[in-house]
DOLORO-287394 format. One record per atom (N, C-alpha, C, O): atom name; x, y, z. Coordinates in Angstrom, 3 decimals. Layout:
N
{rec "CA", {X, Y, Z}}
...
END
This chain:
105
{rec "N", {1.414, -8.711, 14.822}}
{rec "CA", {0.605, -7.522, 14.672}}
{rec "C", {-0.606, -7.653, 15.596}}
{rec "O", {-1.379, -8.610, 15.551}}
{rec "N", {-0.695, -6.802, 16.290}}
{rec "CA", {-1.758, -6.374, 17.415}}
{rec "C", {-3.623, -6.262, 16.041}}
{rec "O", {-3.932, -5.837, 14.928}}
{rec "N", {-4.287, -7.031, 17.316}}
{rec "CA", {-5.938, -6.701, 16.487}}
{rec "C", {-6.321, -5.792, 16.351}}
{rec "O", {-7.322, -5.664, 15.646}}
{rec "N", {-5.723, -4.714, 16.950}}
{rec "CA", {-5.871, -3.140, 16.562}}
{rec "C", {-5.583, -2.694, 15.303}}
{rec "O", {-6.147, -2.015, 14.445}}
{rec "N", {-4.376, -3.361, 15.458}}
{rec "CA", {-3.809, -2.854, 14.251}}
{rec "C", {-4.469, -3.535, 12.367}}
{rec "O", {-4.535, -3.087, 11.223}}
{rec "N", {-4.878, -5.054, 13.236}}
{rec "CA", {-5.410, -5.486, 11.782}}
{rec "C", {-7.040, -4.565, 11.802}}
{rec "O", {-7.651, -4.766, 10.752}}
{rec "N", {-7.502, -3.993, 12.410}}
{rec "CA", {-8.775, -3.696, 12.211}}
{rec "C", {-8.319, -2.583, 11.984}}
{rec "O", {-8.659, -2.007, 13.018}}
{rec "N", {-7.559, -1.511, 11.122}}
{rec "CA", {-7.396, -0.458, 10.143}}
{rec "C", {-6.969, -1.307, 8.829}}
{rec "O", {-5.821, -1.743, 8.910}}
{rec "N", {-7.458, -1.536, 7.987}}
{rec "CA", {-7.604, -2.115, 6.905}}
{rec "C", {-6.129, -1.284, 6.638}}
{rec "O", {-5.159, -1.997, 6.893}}
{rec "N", {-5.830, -0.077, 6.229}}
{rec "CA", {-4.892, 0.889, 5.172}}
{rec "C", {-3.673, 0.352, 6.046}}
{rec "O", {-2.788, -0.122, 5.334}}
{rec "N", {-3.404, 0.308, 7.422}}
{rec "CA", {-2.082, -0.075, 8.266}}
{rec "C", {-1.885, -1.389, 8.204}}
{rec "O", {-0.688, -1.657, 8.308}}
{rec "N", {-2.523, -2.249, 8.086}}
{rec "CA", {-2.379, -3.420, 7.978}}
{rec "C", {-1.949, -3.650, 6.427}}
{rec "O", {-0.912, -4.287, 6.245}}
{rec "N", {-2.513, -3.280, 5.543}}
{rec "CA", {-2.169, -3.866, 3.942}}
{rec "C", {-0.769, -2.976, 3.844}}
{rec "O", {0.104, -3.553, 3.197}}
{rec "N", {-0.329, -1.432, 4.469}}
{rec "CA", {0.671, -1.198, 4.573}}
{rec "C", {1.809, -2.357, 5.019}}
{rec "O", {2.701, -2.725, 4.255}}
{rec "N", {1.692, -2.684, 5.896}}
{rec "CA", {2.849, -3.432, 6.944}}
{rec "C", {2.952, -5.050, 5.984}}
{rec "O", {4.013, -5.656, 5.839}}
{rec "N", {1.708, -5.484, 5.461}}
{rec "CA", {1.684, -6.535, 4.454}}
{rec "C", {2.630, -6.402, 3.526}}
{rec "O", {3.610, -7.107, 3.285}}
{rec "N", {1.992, -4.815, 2.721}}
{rec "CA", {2.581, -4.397, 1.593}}
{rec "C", {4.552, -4.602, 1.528}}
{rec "O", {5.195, -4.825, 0.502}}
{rec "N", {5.068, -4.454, 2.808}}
{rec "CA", {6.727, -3.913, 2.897}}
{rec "C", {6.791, -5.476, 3.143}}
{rec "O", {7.691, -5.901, 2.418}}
{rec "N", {6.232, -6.480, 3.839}}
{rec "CA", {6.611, -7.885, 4.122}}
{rec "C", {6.258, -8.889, 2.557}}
{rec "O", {6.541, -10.068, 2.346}}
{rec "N", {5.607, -7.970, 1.718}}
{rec "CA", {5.548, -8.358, 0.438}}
{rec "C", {4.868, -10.085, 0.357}}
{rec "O", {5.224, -11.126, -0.195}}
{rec "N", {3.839, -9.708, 1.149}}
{rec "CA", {2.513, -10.361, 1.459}}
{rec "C", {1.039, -10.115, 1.526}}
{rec "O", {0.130, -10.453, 2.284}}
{rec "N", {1.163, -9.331, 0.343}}
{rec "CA", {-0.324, -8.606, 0.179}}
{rec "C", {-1.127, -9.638, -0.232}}
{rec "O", {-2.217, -9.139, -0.510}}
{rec "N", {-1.150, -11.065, -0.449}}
{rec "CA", {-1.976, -11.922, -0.728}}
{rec "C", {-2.746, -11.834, 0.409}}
{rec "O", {-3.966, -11.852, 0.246}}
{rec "N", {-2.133, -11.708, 1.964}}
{rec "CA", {-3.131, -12.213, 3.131}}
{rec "C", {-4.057, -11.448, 3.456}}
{rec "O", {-4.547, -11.409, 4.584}}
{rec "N", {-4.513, -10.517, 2.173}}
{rec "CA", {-5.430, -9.360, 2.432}}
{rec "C", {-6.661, -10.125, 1.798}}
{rec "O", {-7.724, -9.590, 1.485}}
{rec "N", {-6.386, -11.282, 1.679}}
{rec "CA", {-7.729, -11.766, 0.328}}
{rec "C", {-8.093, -12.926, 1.182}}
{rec "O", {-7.153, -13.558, 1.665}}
{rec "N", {-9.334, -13.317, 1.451}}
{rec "CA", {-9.911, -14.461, 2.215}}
{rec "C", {-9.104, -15.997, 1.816}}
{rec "O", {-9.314, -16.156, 0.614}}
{rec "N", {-8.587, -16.730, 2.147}}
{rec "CA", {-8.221, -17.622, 1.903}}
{rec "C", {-8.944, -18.995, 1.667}}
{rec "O", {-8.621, -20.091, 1.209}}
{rec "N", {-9.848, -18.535, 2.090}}
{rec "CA", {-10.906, -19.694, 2.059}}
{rec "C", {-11.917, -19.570, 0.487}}
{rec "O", {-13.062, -20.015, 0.420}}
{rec "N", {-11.275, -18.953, -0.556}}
{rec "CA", {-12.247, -18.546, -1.525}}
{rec "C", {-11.297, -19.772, -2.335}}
{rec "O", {-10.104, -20.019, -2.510}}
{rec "N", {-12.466, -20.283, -2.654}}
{rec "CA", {-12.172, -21.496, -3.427}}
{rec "C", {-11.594, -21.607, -5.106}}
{rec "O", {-12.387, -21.346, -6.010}}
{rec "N", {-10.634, -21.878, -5.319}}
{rec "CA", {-9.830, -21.495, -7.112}}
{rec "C", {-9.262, -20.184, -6.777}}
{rec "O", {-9.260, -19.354, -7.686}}
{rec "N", {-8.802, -19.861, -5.687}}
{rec "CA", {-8.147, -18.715, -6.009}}
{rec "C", {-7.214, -18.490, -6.671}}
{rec "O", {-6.219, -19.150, -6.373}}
{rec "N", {-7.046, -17.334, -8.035}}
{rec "CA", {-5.917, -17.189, -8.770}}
{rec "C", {-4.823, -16.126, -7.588}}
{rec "O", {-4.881, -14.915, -7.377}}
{rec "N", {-4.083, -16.964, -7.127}}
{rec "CA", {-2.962, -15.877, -6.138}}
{rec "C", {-2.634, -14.842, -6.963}}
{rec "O", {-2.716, -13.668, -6.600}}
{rec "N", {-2.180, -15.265, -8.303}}
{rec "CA", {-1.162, -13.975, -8.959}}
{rec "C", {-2.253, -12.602, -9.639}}
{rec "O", {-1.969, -11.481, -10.061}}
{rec "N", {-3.695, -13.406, -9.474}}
{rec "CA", {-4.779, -12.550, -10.324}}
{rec "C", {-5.079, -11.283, -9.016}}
{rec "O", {-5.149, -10.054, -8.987}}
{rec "N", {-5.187, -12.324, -8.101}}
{rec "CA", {-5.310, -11.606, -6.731}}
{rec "C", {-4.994, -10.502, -5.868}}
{rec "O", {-5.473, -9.671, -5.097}}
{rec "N", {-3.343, -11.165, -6.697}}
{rec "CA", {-1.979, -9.798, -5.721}}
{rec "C", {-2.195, -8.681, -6.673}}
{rec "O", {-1.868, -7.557, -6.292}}
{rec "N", {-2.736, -8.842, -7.940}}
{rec "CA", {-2.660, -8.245, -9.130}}
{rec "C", {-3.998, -6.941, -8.240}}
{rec "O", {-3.832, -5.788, -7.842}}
{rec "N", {-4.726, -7.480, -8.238}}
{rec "CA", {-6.210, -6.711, -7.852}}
{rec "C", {-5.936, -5.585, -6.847}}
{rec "O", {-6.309, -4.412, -6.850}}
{rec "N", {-4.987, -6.452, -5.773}}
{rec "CA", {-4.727, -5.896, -4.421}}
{rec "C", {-4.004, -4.263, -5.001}}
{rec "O", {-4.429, -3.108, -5.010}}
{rec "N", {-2.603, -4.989, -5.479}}
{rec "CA", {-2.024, -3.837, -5.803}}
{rec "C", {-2.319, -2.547, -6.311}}
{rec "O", {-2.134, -1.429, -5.831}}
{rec "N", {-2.838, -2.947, -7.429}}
{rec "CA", {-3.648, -1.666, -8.313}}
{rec "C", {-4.951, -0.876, -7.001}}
{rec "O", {-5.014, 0.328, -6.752}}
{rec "N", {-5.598, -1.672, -6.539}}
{rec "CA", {-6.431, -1.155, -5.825}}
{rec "C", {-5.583, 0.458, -4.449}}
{rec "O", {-5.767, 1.569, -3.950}}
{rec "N", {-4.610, -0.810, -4.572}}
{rec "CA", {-3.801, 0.365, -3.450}}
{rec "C", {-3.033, 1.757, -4.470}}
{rec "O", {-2.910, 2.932, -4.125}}
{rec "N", {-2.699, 1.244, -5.511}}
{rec "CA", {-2.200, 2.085, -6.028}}
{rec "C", {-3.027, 3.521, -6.460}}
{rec "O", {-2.489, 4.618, -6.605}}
{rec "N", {-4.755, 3.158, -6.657}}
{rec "CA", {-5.348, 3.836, -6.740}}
{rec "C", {-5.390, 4.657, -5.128}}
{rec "O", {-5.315, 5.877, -4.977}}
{rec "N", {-5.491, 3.909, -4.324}}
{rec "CA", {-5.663, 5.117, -3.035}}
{rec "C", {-4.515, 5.833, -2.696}}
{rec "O", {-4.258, 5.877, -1.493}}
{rec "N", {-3.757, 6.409, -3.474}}
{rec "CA", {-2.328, 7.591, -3.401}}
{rec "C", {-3.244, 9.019, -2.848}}
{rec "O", {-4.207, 9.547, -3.404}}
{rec "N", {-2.763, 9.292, -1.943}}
{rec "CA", {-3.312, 10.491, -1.229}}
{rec "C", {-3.235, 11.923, -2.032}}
{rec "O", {-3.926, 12.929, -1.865}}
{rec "N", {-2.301, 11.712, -2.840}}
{rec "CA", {-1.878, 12.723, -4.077}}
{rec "C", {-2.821, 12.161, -5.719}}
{rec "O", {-2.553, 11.065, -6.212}}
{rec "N", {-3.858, 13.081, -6.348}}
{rec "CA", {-4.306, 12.565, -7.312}}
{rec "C", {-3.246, 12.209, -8.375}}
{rec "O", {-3.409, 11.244, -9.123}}
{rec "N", {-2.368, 12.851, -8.418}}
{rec "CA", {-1.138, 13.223, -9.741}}
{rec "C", {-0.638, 11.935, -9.271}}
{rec "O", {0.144, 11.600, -10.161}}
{rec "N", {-0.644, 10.885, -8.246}}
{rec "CA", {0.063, 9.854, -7.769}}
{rec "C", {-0.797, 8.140, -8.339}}
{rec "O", {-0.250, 7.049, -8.498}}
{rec "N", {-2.114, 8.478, -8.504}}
{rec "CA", {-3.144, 7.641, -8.719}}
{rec "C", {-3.205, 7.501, -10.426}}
{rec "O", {-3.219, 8.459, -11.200}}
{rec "N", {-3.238, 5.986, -10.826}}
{rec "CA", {-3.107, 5.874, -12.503}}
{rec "C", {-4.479, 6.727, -12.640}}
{rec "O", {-5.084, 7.364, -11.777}}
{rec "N", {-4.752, 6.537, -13.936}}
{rec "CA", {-6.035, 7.058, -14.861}}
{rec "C", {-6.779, 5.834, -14.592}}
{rec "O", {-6.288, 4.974, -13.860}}
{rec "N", {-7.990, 5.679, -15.159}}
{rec "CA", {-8.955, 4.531, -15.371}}
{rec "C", {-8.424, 3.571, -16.105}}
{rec "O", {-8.555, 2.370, -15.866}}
{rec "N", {-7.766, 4.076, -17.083}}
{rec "CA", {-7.511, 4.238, -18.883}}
{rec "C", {-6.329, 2.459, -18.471}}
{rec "O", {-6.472, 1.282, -18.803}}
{rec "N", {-4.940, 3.437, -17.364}}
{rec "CA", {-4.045, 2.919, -16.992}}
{rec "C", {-4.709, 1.387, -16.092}}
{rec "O", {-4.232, 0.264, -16.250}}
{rec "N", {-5.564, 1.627, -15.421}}
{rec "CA", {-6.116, 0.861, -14.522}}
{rec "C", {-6.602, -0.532, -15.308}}
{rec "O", {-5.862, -1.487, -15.074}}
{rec "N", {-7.203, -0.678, -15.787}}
{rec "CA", {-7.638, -0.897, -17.010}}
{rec "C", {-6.878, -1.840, -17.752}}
{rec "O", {-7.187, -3.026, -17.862}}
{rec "N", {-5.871, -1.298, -18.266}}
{rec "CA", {-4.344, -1.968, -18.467}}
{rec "C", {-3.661, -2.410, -17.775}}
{rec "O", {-3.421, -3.496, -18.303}}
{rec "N", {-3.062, -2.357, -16.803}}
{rec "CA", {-3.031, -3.085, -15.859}}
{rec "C", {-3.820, -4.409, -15.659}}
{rec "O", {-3.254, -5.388, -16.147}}
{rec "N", {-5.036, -4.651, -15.030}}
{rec "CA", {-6.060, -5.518, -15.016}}
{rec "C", {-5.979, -6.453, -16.374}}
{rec "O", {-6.080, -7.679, -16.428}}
{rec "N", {-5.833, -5.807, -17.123}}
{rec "CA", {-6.328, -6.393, -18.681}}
{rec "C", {-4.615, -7.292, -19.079}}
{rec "O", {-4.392, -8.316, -19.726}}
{rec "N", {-3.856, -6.513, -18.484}}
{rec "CA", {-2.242, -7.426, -18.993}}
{rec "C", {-1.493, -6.326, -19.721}}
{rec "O", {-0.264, -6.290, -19.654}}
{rec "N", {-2.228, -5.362, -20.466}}
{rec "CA", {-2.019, -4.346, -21.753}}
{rec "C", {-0.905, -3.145, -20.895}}
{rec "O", {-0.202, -2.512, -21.683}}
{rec "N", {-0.737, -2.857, -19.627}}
{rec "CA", {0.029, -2.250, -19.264}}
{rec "C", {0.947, -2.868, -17.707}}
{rec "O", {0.681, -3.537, -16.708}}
{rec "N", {2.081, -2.175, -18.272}}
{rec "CA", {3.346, -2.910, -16.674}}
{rec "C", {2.250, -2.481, -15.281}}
{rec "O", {1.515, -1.509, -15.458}}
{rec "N", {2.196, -3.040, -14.269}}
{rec "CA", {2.141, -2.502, -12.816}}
{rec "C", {3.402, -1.919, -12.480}}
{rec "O", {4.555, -2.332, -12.606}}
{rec "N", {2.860, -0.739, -11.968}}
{rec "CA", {4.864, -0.230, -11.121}}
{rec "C", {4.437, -1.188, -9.891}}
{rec "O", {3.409, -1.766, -9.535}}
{rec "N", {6.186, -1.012, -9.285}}
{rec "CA", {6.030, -1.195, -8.027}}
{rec "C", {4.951, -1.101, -7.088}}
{rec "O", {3.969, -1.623, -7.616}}
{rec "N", {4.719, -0.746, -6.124}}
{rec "CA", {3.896, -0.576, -5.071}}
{rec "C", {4.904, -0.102, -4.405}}
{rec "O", {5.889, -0.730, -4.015}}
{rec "N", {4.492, 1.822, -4.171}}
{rec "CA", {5.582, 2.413, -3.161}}
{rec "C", {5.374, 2.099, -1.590}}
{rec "O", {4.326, 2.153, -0.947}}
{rec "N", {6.664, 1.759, -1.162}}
{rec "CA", {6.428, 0.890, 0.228}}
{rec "C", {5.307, 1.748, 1.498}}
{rec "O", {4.540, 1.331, 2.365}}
{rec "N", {5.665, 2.903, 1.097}}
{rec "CA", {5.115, 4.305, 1.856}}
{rec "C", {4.003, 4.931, 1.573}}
{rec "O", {3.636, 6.014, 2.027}}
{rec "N", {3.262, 4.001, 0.544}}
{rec "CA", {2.335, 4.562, 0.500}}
{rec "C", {1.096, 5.129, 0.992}}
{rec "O", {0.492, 4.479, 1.845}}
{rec "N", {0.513, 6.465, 0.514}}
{rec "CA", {-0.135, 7.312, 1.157}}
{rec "C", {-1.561, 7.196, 0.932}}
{rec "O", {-2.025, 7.830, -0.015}}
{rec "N", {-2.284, 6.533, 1.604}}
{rec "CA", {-3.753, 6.644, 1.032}}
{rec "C", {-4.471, 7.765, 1.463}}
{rec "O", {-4.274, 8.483, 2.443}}
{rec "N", {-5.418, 7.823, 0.506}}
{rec "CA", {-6.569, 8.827, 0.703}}
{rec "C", {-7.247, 9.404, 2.390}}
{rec "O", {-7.399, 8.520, 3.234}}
{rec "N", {-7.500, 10.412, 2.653}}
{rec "CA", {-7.850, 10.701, 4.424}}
{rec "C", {-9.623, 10.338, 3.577}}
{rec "O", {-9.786, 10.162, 2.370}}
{rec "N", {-10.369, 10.322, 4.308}}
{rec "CA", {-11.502, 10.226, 4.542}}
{rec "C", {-12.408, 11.789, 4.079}}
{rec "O", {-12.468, 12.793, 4.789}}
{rec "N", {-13.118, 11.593, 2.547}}
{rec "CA", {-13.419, 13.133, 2.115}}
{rec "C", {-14.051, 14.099, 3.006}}
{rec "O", {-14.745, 13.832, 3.987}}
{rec "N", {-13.744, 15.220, 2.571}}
{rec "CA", {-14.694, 16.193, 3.294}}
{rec "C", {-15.490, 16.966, 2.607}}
{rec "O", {-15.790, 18.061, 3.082}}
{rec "N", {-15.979, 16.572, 1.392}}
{rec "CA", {-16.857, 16.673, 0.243}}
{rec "C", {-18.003, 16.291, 1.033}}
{rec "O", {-18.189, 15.392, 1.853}}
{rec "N", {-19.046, 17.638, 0.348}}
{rec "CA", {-20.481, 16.766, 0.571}}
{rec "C", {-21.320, 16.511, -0.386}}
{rec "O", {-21.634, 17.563, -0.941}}
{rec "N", {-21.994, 15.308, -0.984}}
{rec "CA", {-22.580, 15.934, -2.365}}
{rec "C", {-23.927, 15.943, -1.706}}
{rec "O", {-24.372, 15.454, -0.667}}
{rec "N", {-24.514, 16.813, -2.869}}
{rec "CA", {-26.183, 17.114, -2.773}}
{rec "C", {-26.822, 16.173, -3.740}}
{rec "O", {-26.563, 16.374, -4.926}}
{rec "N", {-27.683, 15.091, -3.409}}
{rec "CA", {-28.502, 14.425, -4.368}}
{rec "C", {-29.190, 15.448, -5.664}}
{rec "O", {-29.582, 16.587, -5.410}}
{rec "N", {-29.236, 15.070, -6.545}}
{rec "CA", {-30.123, 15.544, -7.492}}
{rec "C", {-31.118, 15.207, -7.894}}
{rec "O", {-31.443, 15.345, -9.073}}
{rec "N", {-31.939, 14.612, -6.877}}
{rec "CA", {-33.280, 13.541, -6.660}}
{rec "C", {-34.494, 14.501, -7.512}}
{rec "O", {-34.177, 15.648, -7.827}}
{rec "N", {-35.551, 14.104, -7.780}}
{rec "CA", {-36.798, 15.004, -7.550}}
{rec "C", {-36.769, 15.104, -6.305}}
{rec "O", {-36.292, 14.475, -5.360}}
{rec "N", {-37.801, 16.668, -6.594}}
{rec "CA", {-38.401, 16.479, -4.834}}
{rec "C", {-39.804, 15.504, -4.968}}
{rec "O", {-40.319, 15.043, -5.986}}
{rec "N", {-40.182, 15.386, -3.650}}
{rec "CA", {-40.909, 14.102, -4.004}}
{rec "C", {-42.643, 14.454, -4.340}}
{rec "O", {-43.213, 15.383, -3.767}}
{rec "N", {-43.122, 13.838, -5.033}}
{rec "CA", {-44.053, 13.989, -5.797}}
{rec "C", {-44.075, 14.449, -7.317}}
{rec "O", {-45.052, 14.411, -8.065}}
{rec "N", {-42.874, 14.865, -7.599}}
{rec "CA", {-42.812, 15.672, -9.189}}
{rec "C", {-42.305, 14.442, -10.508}}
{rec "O", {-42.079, 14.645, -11.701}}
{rec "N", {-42.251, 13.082, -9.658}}
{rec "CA", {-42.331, 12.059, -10.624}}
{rec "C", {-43.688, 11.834, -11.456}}
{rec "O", {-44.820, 12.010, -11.003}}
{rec "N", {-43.382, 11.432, -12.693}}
{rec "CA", {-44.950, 11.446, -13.181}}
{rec "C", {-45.157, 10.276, -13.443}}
{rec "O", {-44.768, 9.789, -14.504}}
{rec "N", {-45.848, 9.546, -12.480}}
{rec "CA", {-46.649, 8.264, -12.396}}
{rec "C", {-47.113, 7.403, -13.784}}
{rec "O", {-46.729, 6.330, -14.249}}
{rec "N", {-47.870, 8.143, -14.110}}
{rec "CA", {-48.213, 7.850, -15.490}}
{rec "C", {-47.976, 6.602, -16.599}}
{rec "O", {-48.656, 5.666, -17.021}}
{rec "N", {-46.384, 7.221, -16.867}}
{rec "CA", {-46.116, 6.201, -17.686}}
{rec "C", {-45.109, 5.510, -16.914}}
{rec "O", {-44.354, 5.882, -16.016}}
{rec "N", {-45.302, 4.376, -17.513}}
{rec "CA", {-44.161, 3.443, -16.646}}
{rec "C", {-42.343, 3.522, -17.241}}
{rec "O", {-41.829, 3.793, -18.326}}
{rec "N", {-41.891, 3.194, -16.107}}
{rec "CA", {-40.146, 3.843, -15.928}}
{rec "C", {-39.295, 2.491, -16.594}}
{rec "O", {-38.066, 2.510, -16.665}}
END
């Protein structure tokens, strides 16, 4: 695999994902690593980025998973991650000065 290609994080854990080597997504140099806790993390993480929401578990599921309390599916080989939002949010800050000093926060 070309350094191009490892510097898109989503194409690279793809091409991992089908060689069914998603461990080499995790620093190797991290000392006690649990491999199986690891692949565990990886997966779900990807499973959450399904480009389709109806495709992505719940929290609930997530959760379970992590915890032991629910199966992991597969990991679809094709999977579709998320494009990059085109949402903008608006802070809901004060504007500035309308904090009241006063009492302490």
């Amino acid at each position: 695999m070309s350094e191009f290609q490892r510097a898109n994080l989503i194409h690279w854990a793809r091409n991992l994902a089908r060689a069914g080597k998603l461990i080499d997504l995790v620093d190797g140099s991290i000392r006690g690593l649990d491999r199986e806790q690891a692949t565990l993390c990886v997966t779900v993480a990807l499973l959450c980025l399904q480009k389709s929401p109806a495709a992505r578990p719940s929290m609930k599921e997530v959760v379970g998973m992590l915890s032991g309390g629910v199966e992991v599916p597969a990991l679809p080989i094709e999977f579709s991650p998320s494009p990059p939002s085109r949402v903008r949010f608006k802070s809901k800050q004060r504007k500035k000065g309308s904090l009241n000093t006063d009492k302490p926060l």
